[in-house]
Each structure stands twice: as structure tokens, then as C-alpha cells.
Backbone bond lengths (Angstrom), bond angles and torsions (degrees), N, CA, C in turn:
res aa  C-N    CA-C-N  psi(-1)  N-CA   C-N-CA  omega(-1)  CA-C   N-CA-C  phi
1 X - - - 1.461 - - 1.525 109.55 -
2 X 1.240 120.26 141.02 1.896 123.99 -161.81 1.515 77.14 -81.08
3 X 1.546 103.26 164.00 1.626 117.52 163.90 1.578 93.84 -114.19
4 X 1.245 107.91 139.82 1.711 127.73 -155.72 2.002 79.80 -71.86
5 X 1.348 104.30 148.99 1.853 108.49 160.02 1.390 91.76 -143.08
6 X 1.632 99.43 174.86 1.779 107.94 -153.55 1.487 82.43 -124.28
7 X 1.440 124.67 137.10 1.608 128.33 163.72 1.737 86.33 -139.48
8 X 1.648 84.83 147.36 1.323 111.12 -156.18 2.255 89.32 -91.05
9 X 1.257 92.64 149.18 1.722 125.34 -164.76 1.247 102.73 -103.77
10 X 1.507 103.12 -48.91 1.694 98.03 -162.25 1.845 91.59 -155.38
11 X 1.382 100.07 119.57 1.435 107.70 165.42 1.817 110.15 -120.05
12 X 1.469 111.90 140.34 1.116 132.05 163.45 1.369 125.09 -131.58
13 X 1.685 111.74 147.50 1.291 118.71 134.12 1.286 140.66 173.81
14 X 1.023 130.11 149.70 1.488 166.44 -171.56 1.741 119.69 -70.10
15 X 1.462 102.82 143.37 1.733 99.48 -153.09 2.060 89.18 -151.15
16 X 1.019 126.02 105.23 1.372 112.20 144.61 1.682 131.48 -121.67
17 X 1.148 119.58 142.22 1.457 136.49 -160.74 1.386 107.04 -77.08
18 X 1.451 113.75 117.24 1.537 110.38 -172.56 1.481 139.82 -80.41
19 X 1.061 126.38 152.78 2.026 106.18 179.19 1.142 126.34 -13.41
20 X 1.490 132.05 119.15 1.330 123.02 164.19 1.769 98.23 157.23
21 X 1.503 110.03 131.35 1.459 116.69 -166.09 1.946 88.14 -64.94
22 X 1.332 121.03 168.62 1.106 125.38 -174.11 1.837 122.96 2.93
23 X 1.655 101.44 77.42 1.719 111.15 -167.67 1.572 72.61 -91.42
24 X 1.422 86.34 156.77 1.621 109.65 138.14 1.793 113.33 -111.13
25 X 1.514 97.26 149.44 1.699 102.89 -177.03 1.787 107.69 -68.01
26 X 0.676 111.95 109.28 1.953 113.67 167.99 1.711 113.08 -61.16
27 X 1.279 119.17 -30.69 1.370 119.55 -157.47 1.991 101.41 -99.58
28 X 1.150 93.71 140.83 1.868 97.40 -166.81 1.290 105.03 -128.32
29 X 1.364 130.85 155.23 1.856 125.55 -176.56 1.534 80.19 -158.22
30 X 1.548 94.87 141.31 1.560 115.35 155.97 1.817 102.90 -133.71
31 X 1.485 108.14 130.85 1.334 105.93 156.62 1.444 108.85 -118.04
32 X 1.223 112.88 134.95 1.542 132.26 174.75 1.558 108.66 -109.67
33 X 1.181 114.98 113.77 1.867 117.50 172.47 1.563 108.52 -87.79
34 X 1.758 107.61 -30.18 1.330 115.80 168.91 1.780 114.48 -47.83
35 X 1.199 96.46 -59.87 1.311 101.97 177.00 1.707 146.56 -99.14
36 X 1.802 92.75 7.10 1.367 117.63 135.70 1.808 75.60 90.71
37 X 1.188 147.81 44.02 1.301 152.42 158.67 1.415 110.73 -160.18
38 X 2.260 81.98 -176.35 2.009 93.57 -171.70 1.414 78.23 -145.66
39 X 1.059 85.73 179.98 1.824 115.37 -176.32 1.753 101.95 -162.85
40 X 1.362 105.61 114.61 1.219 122.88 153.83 1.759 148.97 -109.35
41 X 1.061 138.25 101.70 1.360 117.37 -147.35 1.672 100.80 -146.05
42 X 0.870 102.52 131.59 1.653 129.95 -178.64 1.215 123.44 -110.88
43 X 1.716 98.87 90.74 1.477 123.50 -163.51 1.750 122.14 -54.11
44 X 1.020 143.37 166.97 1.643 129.01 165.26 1.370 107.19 -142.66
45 X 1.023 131.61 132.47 1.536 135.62 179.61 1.368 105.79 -85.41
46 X 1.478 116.09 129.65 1.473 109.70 166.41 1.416 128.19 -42.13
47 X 1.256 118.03 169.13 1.974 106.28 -154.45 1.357 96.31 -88.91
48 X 1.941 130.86 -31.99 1.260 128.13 156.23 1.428 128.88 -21.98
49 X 1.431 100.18 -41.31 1.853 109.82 -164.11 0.972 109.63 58.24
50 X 1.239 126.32 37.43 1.254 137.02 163.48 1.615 104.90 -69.57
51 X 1.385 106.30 138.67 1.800 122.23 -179.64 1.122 128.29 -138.65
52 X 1.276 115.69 122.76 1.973 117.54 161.74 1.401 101.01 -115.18
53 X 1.349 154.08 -28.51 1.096 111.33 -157.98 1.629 111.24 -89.59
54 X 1.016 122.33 142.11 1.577 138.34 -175.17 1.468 102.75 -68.97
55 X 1.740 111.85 112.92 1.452 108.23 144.66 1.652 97.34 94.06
56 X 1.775 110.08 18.96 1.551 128.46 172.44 1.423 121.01 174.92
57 X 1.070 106.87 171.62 1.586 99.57 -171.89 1.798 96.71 -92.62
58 X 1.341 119.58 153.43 1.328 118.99 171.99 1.581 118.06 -62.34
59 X 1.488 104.72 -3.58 1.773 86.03 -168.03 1.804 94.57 -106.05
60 X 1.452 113.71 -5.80 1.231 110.27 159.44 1.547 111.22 -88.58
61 X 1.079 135.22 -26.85 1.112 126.81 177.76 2.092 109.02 -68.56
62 X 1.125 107.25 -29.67 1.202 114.73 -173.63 2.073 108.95 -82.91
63 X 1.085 101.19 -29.86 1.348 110.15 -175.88 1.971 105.44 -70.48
64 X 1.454 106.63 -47.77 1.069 135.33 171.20 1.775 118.50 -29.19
65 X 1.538 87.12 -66.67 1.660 109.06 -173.79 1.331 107.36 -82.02
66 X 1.459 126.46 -41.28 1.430 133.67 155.86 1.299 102.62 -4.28
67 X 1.356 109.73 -91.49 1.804 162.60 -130.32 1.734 84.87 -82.20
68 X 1.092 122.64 -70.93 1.688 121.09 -176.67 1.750 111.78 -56.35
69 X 1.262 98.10 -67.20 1.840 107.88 161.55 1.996 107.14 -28.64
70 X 1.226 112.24 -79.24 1.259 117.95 170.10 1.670 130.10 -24.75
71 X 1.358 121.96 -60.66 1.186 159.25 167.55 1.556 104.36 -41.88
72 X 1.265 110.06 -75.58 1.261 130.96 164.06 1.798 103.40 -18.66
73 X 1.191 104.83 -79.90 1.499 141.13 -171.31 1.414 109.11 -48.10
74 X 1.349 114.49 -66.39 1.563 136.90 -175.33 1.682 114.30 -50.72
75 X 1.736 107.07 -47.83 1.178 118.81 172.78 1.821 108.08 -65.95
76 X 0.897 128.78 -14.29 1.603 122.06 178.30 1.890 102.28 -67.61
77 X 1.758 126.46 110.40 1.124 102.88 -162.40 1.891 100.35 -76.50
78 X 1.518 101.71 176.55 1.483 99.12 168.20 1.971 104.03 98.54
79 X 1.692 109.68 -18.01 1.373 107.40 -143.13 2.026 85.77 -121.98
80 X 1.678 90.95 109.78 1.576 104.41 175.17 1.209 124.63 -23.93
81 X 1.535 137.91 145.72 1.333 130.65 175.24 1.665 99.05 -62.08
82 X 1.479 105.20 -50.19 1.618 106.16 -165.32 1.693 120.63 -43.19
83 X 1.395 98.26 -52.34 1.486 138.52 166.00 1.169 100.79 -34.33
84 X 1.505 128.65 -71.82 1.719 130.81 -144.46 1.683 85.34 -67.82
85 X 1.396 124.49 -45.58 1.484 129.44 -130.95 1.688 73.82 -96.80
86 X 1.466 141.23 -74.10 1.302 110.36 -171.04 1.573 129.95 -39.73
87 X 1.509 109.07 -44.29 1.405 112.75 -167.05 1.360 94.00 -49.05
88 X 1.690 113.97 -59.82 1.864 131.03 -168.65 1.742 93.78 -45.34
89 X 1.019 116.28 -53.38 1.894 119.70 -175.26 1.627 106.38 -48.73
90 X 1.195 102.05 -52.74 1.806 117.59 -169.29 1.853 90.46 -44.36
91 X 1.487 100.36 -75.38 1.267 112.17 -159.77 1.714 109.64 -45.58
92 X 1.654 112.39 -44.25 1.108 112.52 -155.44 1.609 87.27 -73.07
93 X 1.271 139.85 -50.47 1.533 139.89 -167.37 1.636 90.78 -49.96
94 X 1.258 112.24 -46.98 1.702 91.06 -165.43 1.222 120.22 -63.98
95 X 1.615 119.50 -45.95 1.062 129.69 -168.62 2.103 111.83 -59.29
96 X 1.393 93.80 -24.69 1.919 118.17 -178.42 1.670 90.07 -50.21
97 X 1.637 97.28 -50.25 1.392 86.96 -143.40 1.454 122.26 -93.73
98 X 1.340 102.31 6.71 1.006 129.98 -161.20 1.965 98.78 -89.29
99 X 1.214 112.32 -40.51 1.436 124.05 133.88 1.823 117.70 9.17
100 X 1.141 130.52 127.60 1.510 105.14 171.50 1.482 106.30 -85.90
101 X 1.086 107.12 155.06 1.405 97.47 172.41 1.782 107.72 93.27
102 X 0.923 120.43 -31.30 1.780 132.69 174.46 1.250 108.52 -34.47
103 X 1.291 103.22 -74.83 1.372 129.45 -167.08 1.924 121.95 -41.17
104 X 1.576 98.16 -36.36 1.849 120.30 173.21 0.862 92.75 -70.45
105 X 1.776 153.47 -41.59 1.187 111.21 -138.78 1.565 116.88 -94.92
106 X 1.354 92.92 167.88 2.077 86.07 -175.58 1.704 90.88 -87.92
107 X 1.514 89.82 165.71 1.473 97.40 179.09 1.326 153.18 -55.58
108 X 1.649 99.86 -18.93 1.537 124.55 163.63 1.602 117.43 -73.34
109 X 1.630 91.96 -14.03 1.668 94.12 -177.44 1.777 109.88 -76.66
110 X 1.504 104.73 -30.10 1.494 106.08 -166.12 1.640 123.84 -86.33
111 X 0.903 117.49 134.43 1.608 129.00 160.55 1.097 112.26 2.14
112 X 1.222 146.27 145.71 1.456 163.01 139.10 1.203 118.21 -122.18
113 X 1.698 101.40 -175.37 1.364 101.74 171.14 1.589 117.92 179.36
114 X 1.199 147.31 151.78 1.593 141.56 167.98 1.866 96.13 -94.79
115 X 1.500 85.08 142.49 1.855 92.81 164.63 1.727 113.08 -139.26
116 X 1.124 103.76 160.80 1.567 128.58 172.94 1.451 113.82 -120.55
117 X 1.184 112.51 113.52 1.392 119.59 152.81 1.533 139.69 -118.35
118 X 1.163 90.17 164.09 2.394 93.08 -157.13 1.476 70.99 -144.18
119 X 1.569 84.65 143.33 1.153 121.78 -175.83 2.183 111.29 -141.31
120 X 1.142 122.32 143.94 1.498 107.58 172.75 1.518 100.69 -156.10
121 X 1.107 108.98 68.61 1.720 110.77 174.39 1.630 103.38 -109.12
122 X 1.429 98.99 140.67 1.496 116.28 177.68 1.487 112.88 39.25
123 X 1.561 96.99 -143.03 1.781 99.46 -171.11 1.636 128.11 -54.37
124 X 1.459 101.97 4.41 1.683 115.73 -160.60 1.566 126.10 -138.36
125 X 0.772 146.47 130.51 2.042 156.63 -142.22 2.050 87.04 -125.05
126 X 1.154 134.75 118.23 1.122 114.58 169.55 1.806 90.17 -120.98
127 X 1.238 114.31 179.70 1.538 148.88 171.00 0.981 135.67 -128.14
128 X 1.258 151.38 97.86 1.325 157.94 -166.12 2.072 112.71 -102.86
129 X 0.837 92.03 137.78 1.783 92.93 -167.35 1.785 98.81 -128.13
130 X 1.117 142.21 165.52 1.183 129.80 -178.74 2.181 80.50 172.66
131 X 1.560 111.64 112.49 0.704 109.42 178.38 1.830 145.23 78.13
132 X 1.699 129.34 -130.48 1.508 103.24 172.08 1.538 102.85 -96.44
133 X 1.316 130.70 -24.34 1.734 118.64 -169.55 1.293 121.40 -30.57
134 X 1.009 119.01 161.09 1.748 121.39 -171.88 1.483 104.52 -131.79
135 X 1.264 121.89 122.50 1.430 125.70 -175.39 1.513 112.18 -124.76
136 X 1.214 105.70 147.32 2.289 100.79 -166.70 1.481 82.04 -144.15
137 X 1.487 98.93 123.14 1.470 129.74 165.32 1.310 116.86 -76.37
138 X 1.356 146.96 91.96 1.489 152.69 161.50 1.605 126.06 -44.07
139 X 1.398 131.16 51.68 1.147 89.89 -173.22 1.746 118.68 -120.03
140 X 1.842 93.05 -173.88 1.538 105.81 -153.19 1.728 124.14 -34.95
141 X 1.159 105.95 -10.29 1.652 105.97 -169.70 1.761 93.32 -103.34
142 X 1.495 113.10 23.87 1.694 89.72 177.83 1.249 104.37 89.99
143 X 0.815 152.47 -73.66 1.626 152.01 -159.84 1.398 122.32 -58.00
144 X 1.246 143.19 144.65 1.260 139.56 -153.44 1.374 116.14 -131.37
145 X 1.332 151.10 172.66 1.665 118.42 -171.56 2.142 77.22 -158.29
146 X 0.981 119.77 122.21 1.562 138.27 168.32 1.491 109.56 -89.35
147 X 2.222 105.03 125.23 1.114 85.69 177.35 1.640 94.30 -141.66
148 X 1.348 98.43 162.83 2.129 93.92 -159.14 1.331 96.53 179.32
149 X 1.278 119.54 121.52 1.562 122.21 157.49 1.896 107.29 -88.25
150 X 1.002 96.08 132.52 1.731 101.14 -175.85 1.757 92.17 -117.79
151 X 1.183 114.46 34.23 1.807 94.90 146.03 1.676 121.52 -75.18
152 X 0.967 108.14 -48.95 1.586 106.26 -177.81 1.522 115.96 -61.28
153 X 1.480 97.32 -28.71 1.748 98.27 -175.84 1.785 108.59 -85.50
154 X 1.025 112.03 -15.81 1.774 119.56 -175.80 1.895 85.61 -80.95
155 X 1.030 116.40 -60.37 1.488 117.18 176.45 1.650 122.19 -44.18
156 X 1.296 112.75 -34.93 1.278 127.70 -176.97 1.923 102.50 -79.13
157 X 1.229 110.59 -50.48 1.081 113.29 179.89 1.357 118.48 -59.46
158 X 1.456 123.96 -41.45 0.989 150.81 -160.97 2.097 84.01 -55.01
159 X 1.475 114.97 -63.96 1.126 147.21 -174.01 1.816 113.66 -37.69
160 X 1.378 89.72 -53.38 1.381 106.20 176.67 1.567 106.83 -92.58
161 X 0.814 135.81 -29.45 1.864 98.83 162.67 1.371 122.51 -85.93
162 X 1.559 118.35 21.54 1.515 116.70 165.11 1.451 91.49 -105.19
163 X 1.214 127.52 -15.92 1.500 114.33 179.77 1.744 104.78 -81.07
164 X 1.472 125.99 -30.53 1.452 137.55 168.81 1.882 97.96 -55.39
165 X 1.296 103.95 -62.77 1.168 96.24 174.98 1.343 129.89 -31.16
166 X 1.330 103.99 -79.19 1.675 130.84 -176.49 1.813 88.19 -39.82
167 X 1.244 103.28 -63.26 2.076 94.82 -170.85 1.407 117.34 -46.73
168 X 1.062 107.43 -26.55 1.496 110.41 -179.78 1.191 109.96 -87.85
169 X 0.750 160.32 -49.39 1.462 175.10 7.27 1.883 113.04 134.15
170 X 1.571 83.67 -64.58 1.645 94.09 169.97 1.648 113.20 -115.20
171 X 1.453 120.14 26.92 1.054 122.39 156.08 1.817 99.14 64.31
172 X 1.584 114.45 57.12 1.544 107.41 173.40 1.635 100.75 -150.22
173 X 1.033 98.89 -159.61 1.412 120.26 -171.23 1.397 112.49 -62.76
174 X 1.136 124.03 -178.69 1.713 129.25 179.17 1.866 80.36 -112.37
175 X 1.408 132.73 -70.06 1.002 139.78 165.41 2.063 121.18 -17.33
176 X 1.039 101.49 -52.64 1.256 121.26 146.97 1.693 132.59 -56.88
177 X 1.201 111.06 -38.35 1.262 123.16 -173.52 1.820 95.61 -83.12
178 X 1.572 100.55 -44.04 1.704 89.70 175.86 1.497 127.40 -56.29
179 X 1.155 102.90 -48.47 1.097 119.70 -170.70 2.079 116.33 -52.59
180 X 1.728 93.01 -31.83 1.479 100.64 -171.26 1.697 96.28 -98.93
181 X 1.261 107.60 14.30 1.918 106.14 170.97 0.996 109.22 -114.75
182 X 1.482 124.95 31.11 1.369 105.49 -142.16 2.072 97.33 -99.71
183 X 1.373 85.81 10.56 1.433 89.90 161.32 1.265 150.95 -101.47
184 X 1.382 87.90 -17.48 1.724 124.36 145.30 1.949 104.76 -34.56
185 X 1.375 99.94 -64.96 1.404 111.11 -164.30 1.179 114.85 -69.52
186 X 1.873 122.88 -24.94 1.106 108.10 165.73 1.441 121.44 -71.97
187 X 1.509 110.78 -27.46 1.200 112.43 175.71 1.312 136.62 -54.24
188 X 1.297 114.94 -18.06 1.336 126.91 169.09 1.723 114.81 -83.91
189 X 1.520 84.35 -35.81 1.976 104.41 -174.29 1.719 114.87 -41.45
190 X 1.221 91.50 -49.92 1.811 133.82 143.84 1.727 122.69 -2.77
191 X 1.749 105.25 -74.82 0.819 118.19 156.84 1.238 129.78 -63.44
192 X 1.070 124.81 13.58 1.470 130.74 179.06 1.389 119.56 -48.23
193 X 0.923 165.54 72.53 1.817 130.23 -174.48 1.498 97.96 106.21
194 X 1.149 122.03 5.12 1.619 118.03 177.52 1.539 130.42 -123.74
195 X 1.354 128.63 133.34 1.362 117.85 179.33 2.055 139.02 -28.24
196 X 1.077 104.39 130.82 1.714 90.02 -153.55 1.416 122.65 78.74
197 X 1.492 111.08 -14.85 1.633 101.44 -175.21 1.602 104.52 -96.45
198 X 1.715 122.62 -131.24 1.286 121.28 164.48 1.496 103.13 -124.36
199 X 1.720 92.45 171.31 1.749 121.08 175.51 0.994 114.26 -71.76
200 X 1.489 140.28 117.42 1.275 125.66 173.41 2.172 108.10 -139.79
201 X 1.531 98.72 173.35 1.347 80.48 155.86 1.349 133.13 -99.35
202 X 1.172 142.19 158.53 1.419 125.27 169.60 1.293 99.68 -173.79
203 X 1.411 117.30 -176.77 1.575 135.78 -144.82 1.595 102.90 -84.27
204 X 1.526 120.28 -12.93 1.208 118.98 -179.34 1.500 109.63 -89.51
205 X 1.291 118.19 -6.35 1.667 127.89 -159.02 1.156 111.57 21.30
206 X 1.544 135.05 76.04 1.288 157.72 -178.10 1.464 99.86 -97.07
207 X 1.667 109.18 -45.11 1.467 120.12 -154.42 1.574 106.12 -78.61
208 X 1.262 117.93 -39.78 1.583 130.05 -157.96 1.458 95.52 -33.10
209 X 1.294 86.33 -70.60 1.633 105.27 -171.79 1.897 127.76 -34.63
210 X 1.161 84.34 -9.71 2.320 101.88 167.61 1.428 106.59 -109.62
211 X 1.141 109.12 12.16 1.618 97.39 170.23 1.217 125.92 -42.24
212 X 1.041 138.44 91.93 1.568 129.20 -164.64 1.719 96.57 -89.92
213 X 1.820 97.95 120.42 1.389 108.68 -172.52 1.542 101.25 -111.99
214 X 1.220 139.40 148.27 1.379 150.74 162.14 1.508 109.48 -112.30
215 X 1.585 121.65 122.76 1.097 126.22 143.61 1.799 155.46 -87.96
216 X 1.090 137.93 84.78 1.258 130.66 -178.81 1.584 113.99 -96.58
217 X 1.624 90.15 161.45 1.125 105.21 -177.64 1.309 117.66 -63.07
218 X 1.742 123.21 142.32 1.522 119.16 171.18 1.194 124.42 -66.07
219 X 0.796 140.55 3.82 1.719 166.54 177.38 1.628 129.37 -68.07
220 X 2.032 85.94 -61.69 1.602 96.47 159.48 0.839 126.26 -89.51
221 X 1.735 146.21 -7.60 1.480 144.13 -130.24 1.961 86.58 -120.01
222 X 1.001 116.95 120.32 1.129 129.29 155.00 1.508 128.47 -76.27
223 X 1.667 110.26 -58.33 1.872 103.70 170.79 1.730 95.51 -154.40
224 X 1.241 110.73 164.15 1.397 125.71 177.92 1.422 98.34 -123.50
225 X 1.270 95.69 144.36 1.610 136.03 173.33 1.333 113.54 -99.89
226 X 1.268 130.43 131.07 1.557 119.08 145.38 1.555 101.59 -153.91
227 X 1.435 105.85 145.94 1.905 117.86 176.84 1.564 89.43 -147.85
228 X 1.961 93.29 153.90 1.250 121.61 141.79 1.633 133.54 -29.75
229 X 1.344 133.59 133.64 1.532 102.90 147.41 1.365 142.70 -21.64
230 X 1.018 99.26 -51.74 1.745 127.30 163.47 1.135 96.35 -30.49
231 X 1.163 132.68 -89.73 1.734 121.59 -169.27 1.156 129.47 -84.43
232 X 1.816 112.14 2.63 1.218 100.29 177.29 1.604 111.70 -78.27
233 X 1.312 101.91 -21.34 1.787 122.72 160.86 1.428 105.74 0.25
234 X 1.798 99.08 -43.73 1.456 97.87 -168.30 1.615 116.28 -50.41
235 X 1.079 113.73 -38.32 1.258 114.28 -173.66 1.438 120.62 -67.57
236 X 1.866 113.34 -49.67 1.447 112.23 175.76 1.786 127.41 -51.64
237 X 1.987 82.74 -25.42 1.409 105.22 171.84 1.747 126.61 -64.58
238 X 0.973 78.22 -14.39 2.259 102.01 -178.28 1.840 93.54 73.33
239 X 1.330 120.71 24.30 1.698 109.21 164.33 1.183 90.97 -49.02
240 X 1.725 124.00 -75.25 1.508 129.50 -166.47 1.620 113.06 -133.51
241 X 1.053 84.13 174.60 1.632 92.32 -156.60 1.390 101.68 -92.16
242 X 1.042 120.26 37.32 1.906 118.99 164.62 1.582 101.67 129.00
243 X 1.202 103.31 149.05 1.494 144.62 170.24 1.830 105.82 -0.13
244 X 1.407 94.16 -62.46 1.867 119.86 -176.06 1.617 87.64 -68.44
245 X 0.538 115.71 -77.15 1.984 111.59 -162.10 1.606 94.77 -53.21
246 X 1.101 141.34 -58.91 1.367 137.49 176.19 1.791 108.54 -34.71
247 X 1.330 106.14 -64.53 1.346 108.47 -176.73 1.876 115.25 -64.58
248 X 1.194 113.83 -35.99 1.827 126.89 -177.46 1.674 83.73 -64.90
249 X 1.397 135.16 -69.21 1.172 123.80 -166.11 1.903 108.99 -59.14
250 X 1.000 106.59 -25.20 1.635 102.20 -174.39 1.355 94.99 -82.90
251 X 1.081 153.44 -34.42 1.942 163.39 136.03 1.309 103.70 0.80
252 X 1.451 98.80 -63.28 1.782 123.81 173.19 1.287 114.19 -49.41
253 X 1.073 118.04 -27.76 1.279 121.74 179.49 1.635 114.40 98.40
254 X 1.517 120.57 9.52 1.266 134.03 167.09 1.413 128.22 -64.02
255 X 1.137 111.71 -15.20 1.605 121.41 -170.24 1.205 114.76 -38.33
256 X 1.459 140.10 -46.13 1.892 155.12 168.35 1.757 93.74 -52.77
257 X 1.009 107.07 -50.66 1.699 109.62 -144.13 1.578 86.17 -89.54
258 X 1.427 144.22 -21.53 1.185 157.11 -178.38 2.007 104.27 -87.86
259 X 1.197 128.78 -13.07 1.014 145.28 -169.69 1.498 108.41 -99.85
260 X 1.339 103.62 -47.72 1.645 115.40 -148.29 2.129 82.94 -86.62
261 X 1.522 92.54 -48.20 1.891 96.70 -179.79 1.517 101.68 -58.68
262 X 1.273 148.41 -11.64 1.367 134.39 174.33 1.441 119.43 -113.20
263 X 1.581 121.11 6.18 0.895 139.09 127.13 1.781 128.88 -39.91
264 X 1.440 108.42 -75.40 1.164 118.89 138.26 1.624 137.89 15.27
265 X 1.659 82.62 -87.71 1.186 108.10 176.38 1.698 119.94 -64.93
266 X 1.106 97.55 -49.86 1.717 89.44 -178.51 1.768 96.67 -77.43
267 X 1.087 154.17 -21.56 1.154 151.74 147.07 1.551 95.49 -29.54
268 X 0.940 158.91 -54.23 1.157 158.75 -100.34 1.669 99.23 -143.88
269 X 1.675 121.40 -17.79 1.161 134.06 145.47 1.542 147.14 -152.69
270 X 1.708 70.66 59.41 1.601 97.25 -174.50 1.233 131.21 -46.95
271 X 1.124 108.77 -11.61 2.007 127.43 169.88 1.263 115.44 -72.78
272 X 1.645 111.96 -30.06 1.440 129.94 -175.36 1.346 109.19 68.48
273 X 1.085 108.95 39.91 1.971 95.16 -171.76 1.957 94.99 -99.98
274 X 1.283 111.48 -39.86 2.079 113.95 167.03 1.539 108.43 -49.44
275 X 1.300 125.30 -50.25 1.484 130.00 178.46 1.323 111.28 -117.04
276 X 1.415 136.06 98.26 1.153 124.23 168.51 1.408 128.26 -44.05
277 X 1.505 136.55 139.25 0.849 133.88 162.91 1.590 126.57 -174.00
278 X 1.084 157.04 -178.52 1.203 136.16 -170.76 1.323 131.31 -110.18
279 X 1.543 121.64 3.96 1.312 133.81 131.22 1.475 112.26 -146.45
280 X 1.538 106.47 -177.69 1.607 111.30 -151.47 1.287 97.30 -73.53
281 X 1.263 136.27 -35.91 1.797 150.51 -167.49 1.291 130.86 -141.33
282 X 0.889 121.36 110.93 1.950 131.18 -178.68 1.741 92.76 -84.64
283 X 1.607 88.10 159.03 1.350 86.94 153.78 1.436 122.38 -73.21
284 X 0.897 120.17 177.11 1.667 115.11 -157.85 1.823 86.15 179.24
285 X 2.048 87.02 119.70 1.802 111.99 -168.74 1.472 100.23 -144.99
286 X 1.269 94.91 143.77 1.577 92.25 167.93 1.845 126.89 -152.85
287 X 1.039 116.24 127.86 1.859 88.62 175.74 1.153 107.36 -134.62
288 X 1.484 120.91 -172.73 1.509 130.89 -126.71 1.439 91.62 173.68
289 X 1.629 93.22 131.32 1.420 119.98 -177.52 1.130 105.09 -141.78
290 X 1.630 129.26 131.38 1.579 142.09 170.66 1.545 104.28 -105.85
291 X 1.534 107.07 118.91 1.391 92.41 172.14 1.759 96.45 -130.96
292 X 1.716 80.24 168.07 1.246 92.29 173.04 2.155 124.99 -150.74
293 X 1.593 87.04 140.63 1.705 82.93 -158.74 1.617 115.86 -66.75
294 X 1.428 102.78 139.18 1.178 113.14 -179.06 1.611 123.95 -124.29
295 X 1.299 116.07 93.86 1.679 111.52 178.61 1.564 132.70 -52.00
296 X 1.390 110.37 2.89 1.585 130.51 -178.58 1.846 114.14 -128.84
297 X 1.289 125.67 -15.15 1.022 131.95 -162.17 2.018 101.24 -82.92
């Protein structure tokens, strides 16, 4: 009797560049059908803004090499999610530091990042989580399965209503208010990679090792979801009312037209004072995979 495997039908995805006169995008996606995965990762620049790489910001350059390194790795079958993403971490830290100038910086200065990984080889659909990304499992009976660590984002929040505060308070900006917390933010920055704190990626590869992976069967899984903060925005934004409706409409084939409306929207409170947060637009990425099982493929 064949054991059912899942090859992907329809891959997408979608990328917009967030507030800021000459930004670079931080957030990176590769889908490979060749190699039956994705890699998604949503870069962060140290809070310094401190920079070496020429002609980009380091936390796109770091998200970048991550994500290809990874990919690379992930597609080897037989070879752990945890595994692919440290080895991919190892390499990318070396190559960072190799950088002039790398080597000085303190740790708040350097690159980070959260990642998502999808995987669809043979009898099995896996998920890889590493940090804030949000990933929604589709499968065949209708039902949908949400997956997201919200330590970093309870921390983040935590952040932004003392920055609401502070604006009110002394009668200024939210923009302003960041800027004078900005020690707040290291303080969390801090917790990076440390007990009680959060999972993340970064140059020490401390984090790899919490990859929180989920497996299902190829059988039930109809399509995978995964985005940035950046677009899950949609929701804090009231586009939609949570995670599952974001992803069912991107299913739909809405994902652009779901982008451009949360665009929009924070246009619409670009001060951030309706939604707290610490600027008007993140980058905001997302992709999407339809699969479907195949006993011969």
C-alpha cells in the first residue's frame, strides 16, 4: 500500500517594505518545490543601528543569508529542522563576522532575527517556529491549527504602552516617546537568548536549539501559512480578526489585496496613537503553500 506524500500545487509570496525614508526590507522568504520547503525570516537590526554591510542594512543582509544557508540545509531529507537551522546559523555568524568591524560589536549592536520553517517531504508536513512569526496549518477537513510564541510580542507590548504613556504624559510624540525608552528596549534586547527571556535567532546560535517544530501527517494538511509580524499587523490593525482569517483569506487568494488594506490602515494611523506601536509600518511578508497528497510523487 503507497504511503500518501504531499507535493506542493501552488507556492506564493509577498513582501512589503516598511516606514522609513530609504528602509531596507529586513524580512526574506524562499520557497523551493524542488526541495519540498520554505524558509522565512524576519531580520532585526541592532537598536544602535549600528552598520557594516555596504549597500544594506545588516539585519537584511543577515535575514538573507540565514534563509538561503537554511534552505540549502532543510532540503537535505533525513536532516532535523533544529539541525538544518543551527548548521545555517553557524555559517551565517561566521561569515557576519568575518565582516570588518563585526568582531567589536557588543551584542545589542548585532543582527538578529525570528524564522519559520515548512517543510513537505514524504509521509510528513513539518513546521519550524524560532521566535515571533506566526504560522497556520490548513488542513483537509476545514480546520485550521495557529502557531506563534507571543513571548517577545507580550514584551514588545509591554514597551508600547509605556511609550503611550510617556506621550501623554509629557504631551509628545509616540515617535518621541520611543526614542526616550529606548532603554526599555534594550532591556528586553537583553533577554534575547537567555533563560526566562525569549528564543530568537542570532550570531551566538543559543536559540536554534528551541525551535519548536510540529509534525503532521501529509495526508491531512491541505496548505501552510507563514508571515512576519509585519503582516500579521493585519489583525491588531482590525483588517481581520486573527491569525486564521488572515491566512483562509490569503488561501483565497487575497494575500496582495490583504497587504495593500493594512497598508492603508496604518496610513490611517500613522502617529500610532489608535494602535500602539513603535512605528507606522514594519515590513510585512508572507508565504503560502497548497499542497496536495500524492501516492506516486
Amino acid at each position: 500500500m503507497s504511503v500518501p506524500t504531499a507535493h506542493a500545487t501552488q507556492v506564493e509570496t509577498n513582501t512589503w517594505t516598511g516606514s522609513g525614508v530609504g528602509r531596507f526590507n529586513e524580512d526574506y522568504a524562499l520557497l523551493s518545490t524542488e526541495q519540498a520547503c520554505g524558509v522565512l525570516v524576519d531580520g532585526a537590526t541592532g537598536l544602535t543601528k549600528v552598520n557594516l554591510v555596504a549597500g544594506e542594512s545588516d539585519a537584511a543582509w543577515y535575514a538573507r543569508t540565514l534563509c538561503r544557508e537554511t534552505t540549502s540545509r532543510l532540503g537535505e531529507p533525513g536532516t532535523g529542522m533544529s539541525d538544518a537551522l543551527l548548521s545555517a546559523g553557524a555559517a551565517a555568524a561566521e561569515a557576519y563576522r568575518a565582516i570588518p568591524g563585526a568582531t567589536e560589536l557588543e551584542h545589542i549592536d548585532e543582527p538578529n532575527g525570528s524564522v519559520c520553517l515548512l517543510r513537505w517531504q514524504g509521509p510528513k508536513v513539518e513546521v519550524g517556529l524560532l521566535g515571533d512569526c506566526t504560522a497556520v496549518v490548513g488542513f483537509v477537513d476545514g480546520s485550521c491549527l495557529t502557531l506563534h510564541d507571543d513571548t517577545l510580542s507580550k514584551l514588545d507590548d509591554q514597551n508600547y504602552e509605556r511609550m503611550y504613556a510617556y506621550a501623554i504624559e509629557r504631551n509628545t510624540t509616540m515617535a518621541a516617546a520611543r526614542k526616550a525608552l529606548n532603554p526599555r528596549f534594550i532591556e528586553n534586547r537583553l533577554k534575547m537568548n537567555e533563560p526566562g527571556g525569549y528564543w530568537a535567532a542570532d550570531l551566538t546560535c543559543k536559540g536554534f536549539e528551541h525551535t519548536d517544530v510540529h509534525s503532521f501527517a501529509a495526508k491531512e494538511v491541505a496548505w501552510l501559512f507563514a508571515c512576519t509580524d509585519g503582516y500579521e499587523n493585519a489583525v491588531a490593525m482590525g483588517v481581520v480578526r486573527s491569525p486564521e482569517e488572515l491566512a483562509l483569506r490569503v488561501a483565497a487568494g487575497e494575500g496582495k489585496l490583504l497587504g495593500e488594506e493594512l497598508r492603508k490602515a496604518e496610513q490611517l494611523d500613522a502617529d500610532c496613537w489608535r494602535v500602539h506601536r513603535s512605528k507606522t509600518s514594519d515590513d510585512a511578508t508572507y508565504v503560502f503553500v497548497r499542497l496536495s497528497p500524492c501516492a506516486t510523487c
